[in-house]
C-alpha positions as CSV (number, residue, x, y, z in Angstrom):
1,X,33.7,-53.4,-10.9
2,X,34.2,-51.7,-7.2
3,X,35.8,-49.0,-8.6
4,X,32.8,-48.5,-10.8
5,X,30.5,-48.5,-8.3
6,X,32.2,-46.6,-5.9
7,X,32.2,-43.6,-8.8
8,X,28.7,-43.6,-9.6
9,X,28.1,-43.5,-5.8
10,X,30.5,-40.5,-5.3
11,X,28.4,-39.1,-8.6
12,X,25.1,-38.9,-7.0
13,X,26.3,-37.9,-3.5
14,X,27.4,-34.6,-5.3
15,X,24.4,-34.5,-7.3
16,X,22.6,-34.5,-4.1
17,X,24.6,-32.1,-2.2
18,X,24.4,-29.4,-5.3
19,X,20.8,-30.2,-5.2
20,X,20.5,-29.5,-1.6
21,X,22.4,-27.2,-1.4
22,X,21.6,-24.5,-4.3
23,X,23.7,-22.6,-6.6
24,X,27.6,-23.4,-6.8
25,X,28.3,-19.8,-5.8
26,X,26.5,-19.8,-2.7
27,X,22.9,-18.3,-3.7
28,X,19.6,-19.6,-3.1
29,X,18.1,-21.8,-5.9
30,X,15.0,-20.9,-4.1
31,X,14.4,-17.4,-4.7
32,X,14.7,-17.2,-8.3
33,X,11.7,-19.9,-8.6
34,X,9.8,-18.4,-6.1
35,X,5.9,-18.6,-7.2
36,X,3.7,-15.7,-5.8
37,X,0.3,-14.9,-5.4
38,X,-1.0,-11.3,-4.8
39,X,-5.1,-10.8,-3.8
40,X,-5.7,-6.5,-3.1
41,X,-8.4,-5.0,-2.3
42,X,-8.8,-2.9,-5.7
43,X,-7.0,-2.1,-8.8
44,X,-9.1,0.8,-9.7
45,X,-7.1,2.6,-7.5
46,X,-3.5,3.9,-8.9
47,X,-2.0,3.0,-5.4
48,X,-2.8,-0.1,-5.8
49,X,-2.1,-0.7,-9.3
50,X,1.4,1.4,-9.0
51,X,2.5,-1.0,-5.9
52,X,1.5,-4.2,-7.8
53,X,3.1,-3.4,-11.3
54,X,6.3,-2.3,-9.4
55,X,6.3,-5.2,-7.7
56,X,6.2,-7.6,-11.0
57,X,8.7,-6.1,-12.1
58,X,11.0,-6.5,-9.3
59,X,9.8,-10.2,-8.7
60,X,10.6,-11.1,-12.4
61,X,14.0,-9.4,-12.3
62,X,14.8,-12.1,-10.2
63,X,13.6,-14.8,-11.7
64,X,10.1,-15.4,-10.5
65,X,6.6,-15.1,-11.0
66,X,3.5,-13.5,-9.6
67,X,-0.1,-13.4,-10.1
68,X,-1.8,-10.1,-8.5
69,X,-5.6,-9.9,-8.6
70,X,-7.9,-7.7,-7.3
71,X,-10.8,-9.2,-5.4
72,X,-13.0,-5.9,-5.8
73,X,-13.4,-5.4,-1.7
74,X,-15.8,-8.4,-1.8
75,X,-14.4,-11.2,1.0
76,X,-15.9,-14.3,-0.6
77,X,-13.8,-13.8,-4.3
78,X,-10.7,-12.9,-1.9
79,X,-11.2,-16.6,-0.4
80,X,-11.8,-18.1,-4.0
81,X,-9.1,-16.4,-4.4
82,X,-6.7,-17.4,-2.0
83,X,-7.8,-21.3,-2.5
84,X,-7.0,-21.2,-6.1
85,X,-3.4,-19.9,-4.6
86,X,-3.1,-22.9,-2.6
87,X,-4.5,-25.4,-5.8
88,X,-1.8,-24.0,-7.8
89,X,1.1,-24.7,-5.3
90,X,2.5,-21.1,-4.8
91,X,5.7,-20.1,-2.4
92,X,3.8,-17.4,-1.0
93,X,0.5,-15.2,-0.5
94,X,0.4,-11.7,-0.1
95,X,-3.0,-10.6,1.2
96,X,-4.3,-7.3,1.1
97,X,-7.2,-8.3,2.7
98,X,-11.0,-6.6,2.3
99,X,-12.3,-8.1,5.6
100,X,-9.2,-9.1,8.3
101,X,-11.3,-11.9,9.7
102,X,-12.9,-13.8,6.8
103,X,-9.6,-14.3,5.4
104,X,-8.0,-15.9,8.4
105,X,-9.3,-19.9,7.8
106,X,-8.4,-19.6,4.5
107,X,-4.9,-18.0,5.1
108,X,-4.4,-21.0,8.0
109,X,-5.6,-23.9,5.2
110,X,-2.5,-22.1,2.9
111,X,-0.3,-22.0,5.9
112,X,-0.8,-25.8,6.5
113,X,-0.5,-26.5,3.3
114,X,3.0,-25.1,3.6
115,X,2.9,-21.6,1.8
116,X,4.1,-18.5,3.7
117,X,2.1,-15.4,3.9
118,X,2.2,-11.8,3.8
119,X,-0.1,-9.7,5.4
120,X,-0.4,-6.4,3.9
121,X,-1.9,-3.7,6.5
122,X,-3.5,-5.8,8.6
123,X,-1.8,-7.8,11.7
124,X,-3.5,-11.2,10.9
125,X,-3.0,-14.4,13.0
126,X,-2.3,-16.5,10.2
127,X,0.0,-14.7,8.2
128,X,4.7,-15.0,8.3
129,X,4.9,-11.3,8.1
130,X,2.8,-8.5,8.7
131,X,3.9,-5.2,6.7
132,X,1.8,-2.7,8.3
133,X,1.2,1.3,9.0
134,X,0.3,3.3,11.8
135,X,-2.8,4.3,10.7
136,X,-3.5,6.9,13.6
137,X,-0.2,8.2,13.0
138,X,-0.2,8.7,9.1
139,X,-3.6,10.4,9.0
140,X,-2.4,13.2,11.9
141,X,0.4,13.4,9.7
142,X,-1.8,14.4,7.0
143,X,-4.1,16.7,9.6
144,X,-0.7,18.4,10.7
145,X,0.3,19.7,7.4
146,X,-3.3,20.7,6.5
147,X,-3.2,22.5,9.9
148,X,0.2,24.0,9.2
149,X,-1.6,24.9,5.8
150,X,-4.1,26.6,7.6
151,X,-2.4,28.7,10.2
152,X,0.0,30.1,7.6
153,X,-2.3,30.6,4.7
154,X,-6.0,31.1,5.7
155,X,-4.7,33.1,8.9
156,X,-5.8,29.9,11.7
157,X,-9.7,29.9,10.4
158,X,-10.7,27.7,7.6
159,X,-13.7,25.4,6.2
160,X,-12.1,22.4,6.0
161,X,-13.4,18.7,4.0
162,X,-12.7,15.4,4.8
163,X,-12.3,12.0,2.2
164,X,-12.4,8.8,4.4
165,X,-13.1,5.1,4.1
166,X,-14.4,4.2,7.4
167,X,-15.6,1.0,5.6
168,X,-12.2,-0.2,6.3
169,X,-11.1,-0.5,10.4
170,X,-7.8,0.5,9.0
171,X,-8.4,3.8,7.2
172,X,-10.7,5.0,10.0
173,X,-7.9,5.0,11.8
174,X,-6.4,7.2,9.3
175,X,-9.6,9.4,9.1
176,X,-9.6,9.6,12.9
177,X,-6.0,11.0,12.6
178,X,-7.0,13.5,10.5
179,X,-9.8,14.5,12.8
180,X,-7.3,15.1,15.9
181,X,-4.7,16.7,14.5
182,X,-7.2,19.4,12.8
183,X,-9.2,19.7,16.0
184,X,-5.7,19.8,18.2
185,X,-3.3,22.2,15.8
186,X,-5.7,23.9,14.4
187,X,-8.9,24.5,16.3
188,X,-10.3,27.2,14.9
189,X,-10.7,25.5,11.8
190,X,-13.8,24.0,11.2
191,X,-14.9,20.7,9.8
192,X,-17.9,21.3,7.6
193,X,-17.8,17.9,5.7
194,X,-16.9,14.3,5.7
195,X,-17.8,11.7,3.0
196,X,-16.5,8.3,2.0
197,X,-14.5,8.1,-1.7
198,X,-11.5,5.5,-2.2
199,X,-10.6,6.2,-5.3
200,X,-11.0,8.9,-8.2
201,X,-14.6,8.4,-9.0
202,X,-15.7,8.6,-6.1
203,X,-13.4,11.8,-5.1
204,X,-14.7,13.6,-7.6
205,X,-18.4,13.0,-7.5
206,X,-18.1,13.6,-3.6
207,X,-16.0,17.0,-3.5
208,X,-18.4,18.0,-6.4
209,X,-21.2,17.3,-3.7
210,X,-19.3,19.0,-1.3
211,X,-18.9,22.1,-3.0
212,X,-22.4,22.5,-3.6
213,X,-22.8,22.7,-0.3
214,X,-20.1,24.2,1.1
215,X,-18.6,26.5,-1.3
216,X,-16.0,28.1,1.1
217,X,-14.2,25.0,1.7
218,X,-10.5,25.4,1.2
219,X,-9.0,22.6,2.7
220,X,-9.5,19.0,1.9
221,X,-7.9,16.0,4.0
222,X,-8.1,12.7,2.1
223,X,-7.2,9.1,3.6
224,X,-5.7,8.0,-0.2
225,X,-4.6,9.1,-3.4
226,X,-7.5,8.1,-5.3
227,X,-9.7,10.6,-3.2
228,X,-6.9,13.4,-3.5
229,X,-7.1,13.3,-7.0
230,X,-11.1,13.1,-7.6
231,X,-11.0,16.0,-5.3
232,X,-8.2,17.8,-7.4
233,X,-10.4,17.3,-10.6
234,X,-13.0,18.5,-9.1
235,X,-11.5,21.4,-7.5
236,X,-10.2,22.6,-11.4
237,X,-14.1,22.0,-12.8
238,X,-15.2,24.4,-10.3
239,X,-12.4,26.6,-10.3
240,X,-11.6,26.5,-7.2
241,X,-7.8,26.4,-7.1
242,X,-6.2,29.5,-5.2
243,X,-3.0,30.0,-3.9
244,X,-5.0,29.2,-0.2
245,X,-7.0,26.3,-1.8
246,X,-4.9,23.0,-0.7
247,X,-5.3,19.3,-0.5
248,X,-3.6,17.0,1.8
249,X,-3.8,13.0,1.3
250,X,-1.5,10.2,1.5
251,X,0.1,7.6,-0.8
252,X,1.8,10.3,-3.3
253,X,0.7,8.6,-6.4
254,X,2.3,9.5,-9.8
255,X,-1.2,11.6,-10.6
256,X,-1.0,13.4,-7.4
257,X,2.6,14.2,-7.2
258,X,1.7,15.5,-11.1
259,X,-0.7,18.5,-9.7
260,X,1.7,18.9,-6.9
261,X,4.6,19.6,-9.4
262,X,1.9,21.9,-11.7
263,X,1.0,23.6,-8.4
264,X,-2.3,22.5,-8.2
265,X,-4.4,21.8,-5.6
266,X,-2.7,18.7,-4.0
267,X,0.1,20.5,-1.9
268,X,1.5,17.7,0.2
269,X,0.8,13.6,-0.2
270,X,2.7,11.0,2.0
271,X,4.3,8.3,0.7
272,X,4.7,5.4,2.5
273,X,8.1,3.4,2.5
274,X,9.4,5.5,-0.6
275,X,8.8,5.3,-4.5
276,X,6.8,2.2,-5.7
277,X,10.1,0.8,-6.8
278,X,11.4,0.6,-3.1
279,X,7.9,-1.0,-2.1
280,X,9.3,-3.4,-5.1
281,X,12.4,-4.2,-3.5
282,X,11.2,-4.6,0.3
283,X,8.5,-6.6,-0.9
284,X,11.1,-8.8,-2.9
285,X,13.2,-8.8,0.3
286,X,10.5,-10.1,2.5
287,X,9.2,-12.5,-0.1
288,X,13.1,-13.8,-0.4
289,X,13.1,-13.8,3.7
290,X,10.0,-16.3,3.9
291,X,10.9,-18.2,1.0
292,X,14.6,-19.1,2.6
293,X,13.3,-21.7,4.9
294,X,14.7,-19.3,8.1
295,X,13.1,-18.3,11.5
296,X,11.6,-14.9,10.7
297,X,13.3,-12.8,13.0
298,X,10.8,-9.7,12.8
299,X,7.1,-11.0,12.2
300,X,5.7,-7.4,12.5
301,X,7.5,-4.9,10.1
302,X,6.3,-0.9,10.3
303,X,6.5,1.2,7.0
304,X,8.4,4.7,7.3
305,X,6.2,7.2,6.7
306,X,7.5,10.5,4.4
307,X,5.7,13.8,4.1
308,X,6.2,14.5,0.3
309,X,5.6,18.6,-0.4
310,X,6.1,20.6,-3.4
311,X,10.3,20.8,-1.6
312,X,11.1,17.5,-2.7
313,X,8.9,15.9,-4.9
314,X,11.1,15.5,-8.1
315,X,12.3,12.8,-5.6
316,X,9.7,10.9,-6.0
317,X,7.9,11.6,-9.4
318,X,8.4,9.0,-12.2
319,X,9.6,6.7,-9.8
């Protein structure tokens, strides 16, 4: 009867251990049952809805889930939002977030509650990881190959247009780039227009407006993709596109990286971090990081920034 006894025992003791301890090779049982929930800003933009899809797939390739929503830039669905994330027991929250501050109590009632969080963008208080940019420094990225444009092109002198989205404390930091490195590199350029659009709608209805009233505009500096390639559309309806004509955003979207390749208007785009399958991948390796249980050894993570140009964009189109 001892010997019995003292089998079952040694039974569940490795039970436990396995248990404990994860897969018998060594991995993580963690990771592959890892529960995500993603709240952005918007999905009308193709950024957005690029980054998100990419990531999906990357997250279900290794075995777990993710439920992305769009909160439509209005804070109080964000929170909704983010509570229904912590009601339905996820790993971990990645927040795009349309106002910084009203999603902090929120994020700290996930936090206690035990799920990690990913900032996206923003440097929030309660959040594991933040994955942001430097705002300043991608929109005079932008401003320096419009002003590089400029001088070799238009001969130094140009009308030059503006897409921001100083709604967001972010991207008028991007805008404000912009701004300096036109006024700095290229200063006998002159700004003639400046007008909000965040994604294609918008772009287009704006640079139409534009236009209008500035016909001799041949350079146009937008803070996204989605306001690159309104103001591309727009620029074919009015037939506008020259070989001087060019339009400098960020994000390099598949759409804009398209009219790059058909020489179009859009002649440079940046991407951030690389193709939406490596946002995939270092989201999944971030994700992985905070679901391990570990001390997060870098809390504040910067995203490489990459100048995309009609040179090496088969790099990064239709990936």
């Amino acid at each position: 009867m001892k010997i019995i006894l003292t089998g079952l025992m040694l039974c569940c003791m490795s039970l436990t251990i396995v248990g404990c301890g994860g897969k018998e090779d060594g991995t993580s049982s963690a990771d592959p049952k890892v529960k995500i929930g993603m709240t952005v800003q918007t999905l009308t933009n193709p950024t957005w809805a690029g980054y998100c899809q990419a990531i999906e797939k990357e997250v279900q390739a290794h075995g777990g889930s993710i439920n992305y929503v769009s909160c439509d830039n209005n804070i109080g669905k964000q929170i909704t939002q983010i509570e229904n994330f912590v009601s339905r027991g996820v790993d971990v929250i990645i927040v795009h977030p349309a106002d910084p501050e009203g999603v902090e109590f929120a994020l700290k009632q996930a936090r206690e509650a035990g799920i990690k969080v990913l900032a996206w963008d923003d440097n929030l208080k309660n959040a594991d990881i933040a994955w942001l940019i430097d705002n300043h420094e991608l929109g005079y990225t932008i401003g320096e190959y419009a002003a590089m444009w400029i001088d070799e092109k238009l001969g130094g002198t140009a009308e030059v247009a503006i897409l921001n989205y100083p709604q967001l404390p972010i991207l008028l930091e991007r805008g404000n780039g912009i701004r300096d490195a036109i006024t700095e590199l290229a200063p006998n350029a002159k700004i003639v227009a400046e007008s909000s659009a965040i994604d294609t709608k918008e772009g287009i209805e704006k640079m139409e407006t534009i236009f209008q009233s500035n016909p001799n505009v041949k350079v146009v500096c937008s803070i996204g993709g989605g306001g690159s390639v309104g103001a591309n559309e727009a620029a074919k309806a009015a037939g506008k596109i020259t070989d001087d004509f060019g339009i400098f955003a960020a994000d390099a979207t598949q759409p804009e990286l398209a009219a790059m390749k058909n020489n179009e208007g859009i002649r440079m785009t940046v991407t951030i971090t690389g193709t939406n399958t490596a946002i995939g991948e270092k989201i999944w390796e971030m994700v992985s990081e905070l679901n391990s249980g570990e001390p997060i050894e870098n809390k504040v993570v910067y995203r490489e920034i990459i100048p995309v140009t009609s040179e090496n964009v088969d790099e990064y189109l239709g990936k």
